[in-house]
Gaussian input, Z-matrix of N, CA and C with variables (Angstrom, degrees):
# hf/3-21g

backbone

0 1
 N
 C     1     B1
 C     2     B2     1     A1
 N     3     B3     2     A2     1     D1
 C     4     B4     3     A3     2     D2
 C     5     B5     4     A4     3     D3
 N     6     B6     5     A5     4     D4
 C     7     B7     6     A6     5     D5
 C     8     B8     7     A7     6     D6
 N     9     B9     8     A8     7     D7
 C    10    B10     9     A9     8     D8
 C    11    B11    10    A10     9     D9
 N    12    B12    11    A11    10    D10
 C    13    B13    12    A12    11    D11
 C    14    B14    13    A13    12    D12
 N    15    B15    14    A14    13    D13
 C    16    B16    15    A15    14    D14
 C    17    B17    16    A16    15    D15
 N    18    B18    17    A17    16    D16
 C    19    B19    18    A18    17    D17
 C    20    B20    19    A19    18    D18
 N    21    B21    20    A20    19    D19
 C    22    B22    21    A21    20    D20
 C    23    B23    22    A22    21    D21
 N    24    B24    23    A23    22    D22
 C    25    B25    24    A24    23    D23
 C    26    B26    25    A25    24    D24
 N    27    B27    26    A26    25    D25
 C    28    B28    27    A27    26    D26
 C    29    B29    28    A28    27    D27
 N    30    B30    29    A29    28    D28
 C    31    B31    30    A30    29    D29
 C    32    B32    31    A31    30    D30
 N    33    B33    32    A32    31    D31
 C    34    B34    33    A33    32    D32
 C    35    B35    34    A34    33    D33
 N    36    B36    35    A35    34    D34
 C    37    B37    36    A36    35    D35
 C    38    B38    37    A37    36    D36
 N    39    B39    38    A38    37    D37
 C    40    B40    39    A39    38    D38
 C    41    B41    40    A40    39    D39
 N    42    B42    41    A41    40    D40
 C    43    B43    42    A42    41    D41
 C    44    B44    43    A43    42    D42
 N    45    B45    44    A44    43    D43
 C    46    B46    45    A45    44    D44
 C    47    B47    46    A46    45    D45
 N    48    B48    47    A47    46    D46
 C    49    B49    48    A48    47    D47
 C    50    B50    49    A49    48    D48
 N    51    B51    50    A50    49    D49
 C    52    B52    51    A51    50    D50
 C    53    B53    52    A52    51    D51
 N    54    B54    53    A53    52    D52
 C    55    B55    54    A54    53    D53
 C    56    B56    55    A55    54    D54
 N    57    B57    56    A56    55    D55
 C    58    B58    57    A57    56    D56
 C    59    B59    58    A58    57    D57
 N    60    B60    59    A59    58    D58
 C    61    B61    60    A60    59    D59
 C    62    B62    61    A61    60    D60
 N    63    B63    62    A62    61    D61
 C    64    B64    63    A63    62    D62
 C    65    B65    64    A64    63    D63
 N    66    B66    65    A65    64    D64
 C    67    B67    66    A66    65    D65
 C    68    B68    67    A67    66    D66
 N    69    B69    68    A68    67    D67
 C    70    B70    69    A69    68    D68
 C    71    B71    70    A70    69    D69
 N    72    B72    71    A71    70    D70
 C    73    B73    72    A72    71    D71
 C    74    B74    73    A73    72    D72
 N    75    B75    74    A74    73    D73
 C    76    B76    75    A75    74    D74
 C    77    B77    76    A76    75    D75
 N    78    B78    77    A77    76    D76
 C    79    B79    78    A78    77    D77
 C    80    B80    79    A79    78    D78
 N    81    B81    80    A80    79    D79
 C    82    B82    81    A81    80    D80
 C    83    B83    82    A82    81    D81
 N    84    B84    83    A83    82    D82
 C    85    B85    84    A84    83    D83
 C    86    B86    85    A85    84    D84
 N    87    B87    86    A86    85    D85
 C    88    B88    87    A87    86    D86
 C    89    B89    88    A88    87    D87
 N    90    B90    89    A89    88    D88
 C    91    B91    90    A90    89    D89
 C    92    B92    91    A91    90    D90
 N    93    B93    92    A92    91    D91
 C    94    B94    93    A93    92    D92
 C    95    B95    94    A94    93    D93
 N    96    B96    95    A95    94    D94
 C    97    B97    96    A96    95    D95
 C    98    B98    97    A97    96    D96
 N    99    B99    98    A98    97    D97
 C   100   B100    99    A99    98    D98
 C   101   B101   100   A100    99    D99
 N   102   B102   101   A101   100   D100
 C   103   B103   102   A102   101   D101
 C   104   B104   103   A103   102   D102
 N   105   B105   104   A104   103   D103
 C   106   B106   105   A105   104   D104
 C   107   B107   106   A106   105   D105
 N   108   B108   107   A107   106   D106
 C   109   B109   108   A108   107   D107
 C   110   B110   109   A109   108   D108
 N   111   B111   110   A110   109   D109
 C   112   B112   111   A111   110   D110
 C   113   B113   112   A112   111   D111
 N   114   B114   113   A113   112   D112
 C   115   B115   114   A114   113   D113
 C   116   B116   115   A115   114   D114
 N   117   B117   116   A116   115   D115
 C   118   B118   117   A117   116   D116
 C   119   B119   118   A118   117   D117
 N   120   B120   119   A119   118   D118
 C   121   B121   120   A120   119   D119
 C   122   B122   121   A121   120   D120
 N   123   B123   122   A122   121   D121
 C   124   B124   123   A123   122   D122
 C   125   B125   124   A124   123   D123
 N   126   B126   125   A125   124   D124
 C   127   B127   126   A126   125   D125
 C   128   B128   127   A127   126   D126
 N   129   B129   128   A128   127   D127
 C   130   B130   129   A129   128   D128
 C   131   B131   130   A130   129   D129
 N   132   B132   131   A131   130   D130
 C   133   B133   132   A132   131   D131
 C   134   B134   133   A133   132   D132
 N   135   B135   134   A134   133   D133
 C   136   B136   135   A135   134   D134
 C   137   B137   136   A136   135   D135
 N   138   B138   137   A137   136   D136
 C   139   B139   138   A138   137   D137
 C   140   B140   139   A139   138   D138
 N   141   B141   140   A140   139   D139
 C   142   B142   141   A141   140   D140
 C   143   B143   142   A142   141   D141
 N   144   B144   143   A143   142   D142
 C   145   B145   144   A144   143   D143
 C   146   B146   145   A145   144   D144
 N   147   B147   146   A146   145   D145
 C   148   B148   147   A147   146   D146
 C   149   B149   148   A148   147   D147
 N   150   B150   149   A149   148   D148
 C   151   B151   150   A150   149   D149
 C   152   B152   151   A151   150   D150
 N   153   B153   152   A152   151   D151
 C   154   B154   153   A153   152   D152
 C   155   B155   154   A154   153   D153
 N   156   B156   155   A155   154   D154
 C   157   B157   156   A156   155   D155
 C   158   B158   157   A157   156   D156
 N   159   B159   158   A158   157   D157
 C   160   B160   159   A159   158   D158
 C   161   B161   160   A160   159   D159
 N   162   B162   161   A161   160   D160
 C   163   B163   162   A162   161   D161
 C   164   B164   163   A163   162   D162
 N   165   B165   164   A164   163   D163
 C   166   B166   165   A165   164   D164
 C   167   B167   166   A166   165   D165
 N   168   B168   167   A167   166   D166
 C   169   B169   168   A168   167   D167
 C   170   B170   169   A169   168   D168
 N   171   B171   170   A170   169   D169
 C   172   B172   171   A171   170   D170
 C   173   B173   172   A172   171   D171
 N   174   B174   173   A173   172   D172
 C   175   B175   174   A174   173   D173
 C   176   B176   175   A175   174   D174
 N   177   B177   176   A176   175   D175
 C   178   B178   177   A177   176   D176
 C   179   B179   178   A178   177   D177
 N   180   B180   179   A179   178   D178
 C   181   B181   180   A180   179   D179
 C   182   B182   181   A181   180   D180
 N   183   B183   182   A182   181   D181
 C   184   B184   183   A183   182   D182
 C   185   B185   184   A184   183   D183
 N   186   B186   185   A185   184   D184
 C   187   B187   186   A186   185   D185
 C   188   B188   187   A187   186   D186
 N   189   B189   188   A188   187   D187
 C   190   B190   189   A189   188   D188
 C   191   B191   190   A190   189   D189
 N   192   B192   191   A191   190   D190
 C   193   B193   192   A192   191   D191
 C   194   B194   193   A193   192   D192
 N   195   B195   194   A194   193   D193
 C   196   B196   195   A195   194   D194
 C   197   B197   196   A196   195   D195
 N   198   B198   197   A197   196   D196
 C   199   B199   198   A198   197   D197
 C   200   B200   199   A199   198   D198
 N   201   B201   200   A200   199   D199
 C   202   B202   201   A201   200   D200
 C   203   B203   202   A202   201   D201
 N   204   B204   203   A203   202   D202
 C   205   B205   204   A204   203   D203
 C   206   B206   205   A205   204   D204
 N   207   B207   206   A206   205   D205
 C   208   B208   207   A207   206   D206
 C   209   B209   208   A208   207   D207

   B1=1.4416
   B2=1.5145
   B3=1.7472
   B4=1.4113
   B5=2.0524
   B6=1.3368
   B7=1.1716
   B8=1.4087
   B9=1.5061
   B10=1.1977
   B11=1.6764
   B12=1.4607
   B13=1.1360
   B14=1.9007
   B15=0.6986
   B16=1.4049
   B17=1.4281
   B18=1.6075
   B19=1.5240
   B20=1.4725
   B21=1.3484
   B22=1.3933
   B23=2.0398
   B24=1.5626
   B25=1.3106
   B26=1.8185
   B27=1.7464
   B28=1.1141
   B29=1.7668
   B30=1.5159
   B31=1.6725
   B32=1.8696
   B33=1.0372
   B34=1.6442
   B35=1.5622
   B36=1.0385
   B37=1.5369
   B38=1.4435
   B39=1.5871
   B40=1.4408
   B41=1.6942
   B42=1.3720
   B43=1.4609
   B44=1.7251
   B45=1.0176
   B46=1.9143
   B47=1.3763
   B48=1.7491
   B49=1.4183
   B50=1.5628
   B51=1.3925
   B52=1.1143
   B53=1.8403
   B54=1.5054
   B55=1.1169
   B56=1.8990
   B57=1.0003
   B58=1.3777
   B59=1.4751
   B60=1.4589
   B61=0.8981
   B62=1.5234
   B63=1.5312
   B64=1.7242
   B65=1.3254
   B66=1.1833
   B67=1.6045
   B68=1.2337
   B69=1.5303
   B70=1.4034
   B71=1.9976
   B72=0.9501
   B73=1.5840
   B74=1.8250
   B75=1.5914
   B76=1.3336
   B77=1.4720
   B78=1.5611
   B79=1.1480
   B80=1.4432
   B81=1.5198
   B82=1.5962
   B83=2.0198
   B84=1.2548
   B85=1.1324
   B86=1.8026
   B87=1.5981
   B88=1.2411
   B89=1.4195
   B90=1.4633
   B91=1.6226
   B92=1.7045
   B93=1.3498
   B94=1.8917
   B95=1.5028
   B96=1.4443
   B97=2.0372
   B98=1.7782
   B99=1.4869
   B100=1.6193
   B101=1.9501
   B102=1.4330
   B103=2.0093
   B104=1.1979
   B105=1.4277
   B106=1.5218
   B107=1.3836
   B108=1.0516
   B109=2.0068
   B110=1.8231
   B111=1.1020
   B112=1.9668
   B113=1.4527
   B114=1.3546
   B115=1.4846
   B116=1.7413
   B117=0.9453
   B118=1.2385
   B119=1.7995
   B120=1.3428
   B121=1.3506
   B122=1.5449
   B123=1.4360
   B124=1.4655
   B125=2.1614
   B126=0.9731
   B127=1.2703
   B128=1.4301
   B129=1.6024
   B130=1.4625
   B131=1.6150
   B132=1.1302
   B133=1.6217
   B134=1.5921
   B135=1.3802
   B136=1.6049
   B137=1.3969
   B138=1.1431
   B139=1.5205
   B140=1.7607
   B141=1.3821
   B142=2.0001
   B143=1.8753
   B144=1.1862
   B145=1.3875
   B146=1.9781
   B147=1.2201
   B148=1.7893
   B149=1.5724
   B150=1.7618
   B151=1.6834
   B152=1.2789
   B153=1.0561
   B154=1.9741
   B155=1.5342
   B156=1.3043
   B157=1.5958
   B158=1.3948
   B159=1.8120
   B160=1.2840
   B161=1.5905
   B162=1.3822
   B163=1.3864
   B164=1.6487
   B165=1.2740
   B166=1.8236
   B167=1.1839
   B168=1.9475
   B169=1.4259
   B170=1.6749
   B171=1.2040
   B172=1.4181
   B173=1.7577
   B174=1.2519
   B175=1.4008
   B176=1.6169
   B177=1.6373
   B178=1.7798
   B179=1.4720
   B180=1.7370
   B181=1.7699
   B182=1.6286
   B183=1.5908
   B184=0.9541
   B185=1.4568
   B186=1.6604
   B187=1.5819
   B188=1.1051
   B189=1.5648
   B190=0.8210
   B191=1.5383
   B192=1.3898
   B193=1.3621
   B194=1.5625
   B195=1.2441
   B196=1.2143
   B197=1.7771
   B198=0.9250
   B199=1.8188
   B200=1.4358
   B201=1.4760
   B202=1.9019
   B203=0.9756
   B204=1.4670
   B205=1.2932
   B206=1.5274
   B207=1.0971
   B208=1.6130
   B209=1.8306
   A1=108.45
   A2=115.18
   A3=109.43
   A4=94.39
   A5=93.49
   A6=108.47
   A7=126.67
   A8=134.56
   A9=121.78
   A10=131.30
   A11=118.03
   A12=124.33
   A13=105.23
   A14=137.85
   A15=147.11
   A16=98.90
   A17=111.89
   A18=128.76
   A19=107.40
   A20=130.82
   A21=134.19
   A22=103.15
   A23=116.50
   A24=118.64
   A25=87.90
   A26=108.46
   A27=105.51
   A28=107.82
   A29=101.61
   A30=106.23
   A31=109.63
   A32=80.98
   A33=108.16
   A34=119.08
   A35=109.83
   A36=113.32
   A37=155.54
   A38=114.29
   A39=95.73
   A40=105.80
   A41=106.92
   A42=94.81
   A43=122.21
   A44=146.43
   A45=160.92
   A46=58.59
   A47=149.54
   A48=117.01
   A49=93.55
   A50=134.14
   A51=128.65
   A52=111.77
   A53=133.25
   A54=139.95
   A55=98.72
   A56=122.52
   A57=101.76
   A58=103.41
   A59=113.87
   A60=139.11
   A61=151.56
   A62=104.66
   A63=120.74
   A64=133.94
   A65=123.61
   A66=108.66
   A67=119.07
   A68=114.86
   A69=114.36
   A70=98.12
   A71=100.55
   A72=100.89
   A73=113.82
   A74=120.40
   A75=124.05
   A76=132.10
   A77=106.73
   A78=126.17
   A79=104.86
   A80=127.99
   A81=112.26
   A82=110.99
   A83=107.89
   A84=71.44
   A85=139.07
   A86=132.06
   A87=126.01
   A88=101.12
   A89=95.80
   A90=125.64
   A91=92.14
   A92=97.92
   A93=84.67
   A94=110.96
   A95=120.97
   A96=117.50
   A97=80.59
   A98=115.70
   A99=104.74
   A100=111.71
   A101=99.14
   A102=86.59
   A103=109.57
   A104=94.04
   A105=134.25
   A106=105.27
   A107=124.91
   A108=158.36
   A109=77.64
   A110=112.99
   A111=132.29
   A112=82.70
   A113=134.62
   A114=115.99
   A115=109.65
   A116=105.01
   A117=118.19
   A118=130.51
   A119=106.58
   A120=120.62
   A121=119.67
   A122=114.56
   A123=127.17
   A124=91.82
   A125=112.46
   A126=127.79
   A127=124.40
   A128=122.44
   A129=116.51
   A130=97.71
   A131=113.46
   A132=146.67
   A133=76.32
   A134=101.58
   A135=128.98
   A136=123.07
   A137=122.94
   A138=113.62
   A139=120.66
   A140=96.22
   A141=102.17
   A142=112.89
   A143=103.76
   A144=100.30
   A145=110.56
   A146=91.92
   A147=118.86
   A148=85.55
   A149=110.53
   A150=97.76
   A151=113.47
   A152=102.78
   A153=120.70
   A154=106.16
   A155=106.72
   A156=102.95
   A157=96.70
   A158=102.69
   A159=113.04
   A160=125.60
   A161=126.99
   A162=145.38
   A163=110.70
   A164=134.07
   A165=102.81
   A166=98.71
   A167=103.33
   A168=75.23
   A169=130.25
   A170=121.32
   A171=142.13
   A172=105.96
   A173=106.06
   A174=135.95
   A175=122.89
   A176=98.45
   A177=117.98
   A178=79.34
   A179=95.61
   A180=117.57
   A181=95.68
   A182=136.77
   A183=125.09
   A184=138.09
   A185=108.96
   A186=120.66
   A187=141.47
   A188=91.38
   A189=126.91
   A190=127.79
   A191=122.24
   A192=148.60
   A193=86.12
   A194=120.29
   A195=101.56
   A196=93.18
   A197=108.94
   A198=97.28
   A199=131.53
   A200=99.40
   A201=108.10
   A202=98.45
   A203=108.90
   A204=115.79
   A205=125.21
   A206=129.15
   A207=134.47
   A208=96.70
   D1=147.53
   D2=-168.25
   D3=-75.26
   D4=176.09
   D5=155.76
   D6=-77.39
   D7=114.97
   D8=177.77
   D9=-39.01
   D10=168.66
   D11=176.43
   D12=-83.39
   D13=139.03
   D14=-176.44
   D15=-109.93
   D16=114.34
   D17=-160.32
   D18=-121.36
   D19=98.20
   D20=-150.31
   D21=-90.75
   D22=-19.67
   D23=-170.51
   D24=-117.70
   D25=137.47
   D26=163.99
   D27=-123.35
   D28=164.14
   D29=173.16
   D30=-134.18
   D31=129.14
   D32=170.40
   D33=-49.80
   D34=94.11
   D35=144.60
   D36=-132.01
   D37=-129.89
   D38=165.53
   D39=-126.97
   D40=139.17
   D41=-174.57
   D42=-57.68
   D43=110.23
   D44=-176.44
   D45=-36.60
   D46=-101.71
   D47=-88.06
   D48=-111.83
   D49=-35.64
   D50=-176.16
   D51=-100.31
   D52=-28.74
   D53=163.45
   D54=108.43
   D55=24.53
   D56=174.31
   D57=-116.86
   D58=157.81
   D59=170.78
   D60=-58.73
   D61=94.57
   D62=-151.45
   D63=-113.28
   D64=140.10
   D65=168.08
   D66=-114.18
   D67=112.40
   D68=-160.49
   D69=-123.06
   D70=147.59
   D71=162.78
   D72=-45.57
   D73=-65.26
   D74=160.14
   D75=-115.90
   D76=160.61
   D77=172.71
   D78=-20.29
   D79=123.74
   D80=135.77
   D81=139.23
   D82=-159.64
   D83=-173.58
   D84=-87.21
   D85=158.78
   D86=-158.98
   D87=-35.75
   D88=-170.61
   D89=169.86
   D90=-70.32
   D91=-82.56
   D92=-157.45
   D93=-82.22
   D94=36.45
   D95=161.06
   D96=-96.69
   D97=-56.54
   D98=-172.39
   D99=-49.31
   D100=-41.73
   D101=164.90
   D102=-27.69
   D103=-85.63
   D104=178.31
   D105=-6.63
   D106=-77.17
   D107=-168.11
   D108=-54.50
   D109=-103.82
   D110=-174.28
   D111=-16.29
   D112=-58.51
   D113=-150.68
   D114=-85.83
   D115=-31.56
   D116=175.36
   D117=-69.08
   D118=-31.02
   D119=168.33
   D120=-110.09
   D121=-13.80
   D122=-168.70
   D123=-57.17
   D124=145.68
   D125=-176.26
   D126=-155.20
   D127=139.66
   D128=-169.50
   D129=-78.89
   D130=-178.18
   D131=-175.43
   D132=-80.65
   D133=141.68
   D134=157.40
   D135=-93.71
   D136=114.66
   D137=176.40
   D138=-94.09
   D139=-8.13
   D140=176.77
   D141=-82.50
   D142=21.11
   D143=176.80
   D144=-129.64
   D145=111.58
   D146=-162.60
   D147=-90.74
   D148=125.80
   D149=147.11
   D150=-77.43
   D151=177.34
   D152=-178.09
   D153=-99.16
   D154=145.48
   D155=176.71
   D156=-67.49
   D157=159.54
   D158=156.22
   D159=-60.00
   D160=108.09
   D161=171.87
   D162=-67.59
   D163=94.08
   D164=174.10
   D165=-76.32
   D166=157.78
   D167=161.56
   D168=-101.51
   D169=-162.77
   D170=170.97
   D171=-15.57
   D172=-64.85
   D173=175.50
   D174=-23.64
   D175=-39.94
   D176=-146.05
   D177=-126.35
   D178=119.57
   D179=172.08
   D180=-94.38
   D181=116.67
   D182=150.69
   D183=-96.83
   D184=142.37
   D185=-103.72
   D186=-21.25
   D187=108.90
   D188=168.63
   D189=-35.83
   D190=-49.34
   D191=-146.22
   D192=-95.19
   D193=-48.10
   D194=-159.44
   D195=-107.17
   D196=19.72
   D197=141.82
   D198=-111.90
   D199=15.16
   D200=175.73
   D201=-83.76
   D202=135.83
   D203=159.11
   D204=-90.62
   D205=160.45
   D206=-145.59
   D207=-129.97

């Protein structure tokens, strides 16, 4: 994870997700709804999901060029 931005001026508002009243460097939601949020959606890596080989399709002669004959 990066290192945060270090925000030296803060502004007062109201938190979007819970409504109380904050002084945060930015817009949005508090310190602990963003806990909240990270803990709540944070999720491990999946290992049951395989990509698929690349299929071309039907369409696409590969090379082409060098199977024309001249």
């Amino acid at each position: 994870m990066r290192d945060p931005v270090r925000v030296t001026e803060t502004i007062s508002f109201d938190c979007p997700r819970c409504g109380t009243s904050v002084d945060e460097g930015y817009y949005g939601p508090c310190t602990s709804c963003r806990d909240a949020l990270r803990a709540q959606y944070a999720g491990g890596a999946r290992d049951d999901i395989v990509a698929e080989a690349y299929v071309p399709k039907m369409n696409v002669t590969p090379n082409a060029v060098a199977l024309k004959d001249d």
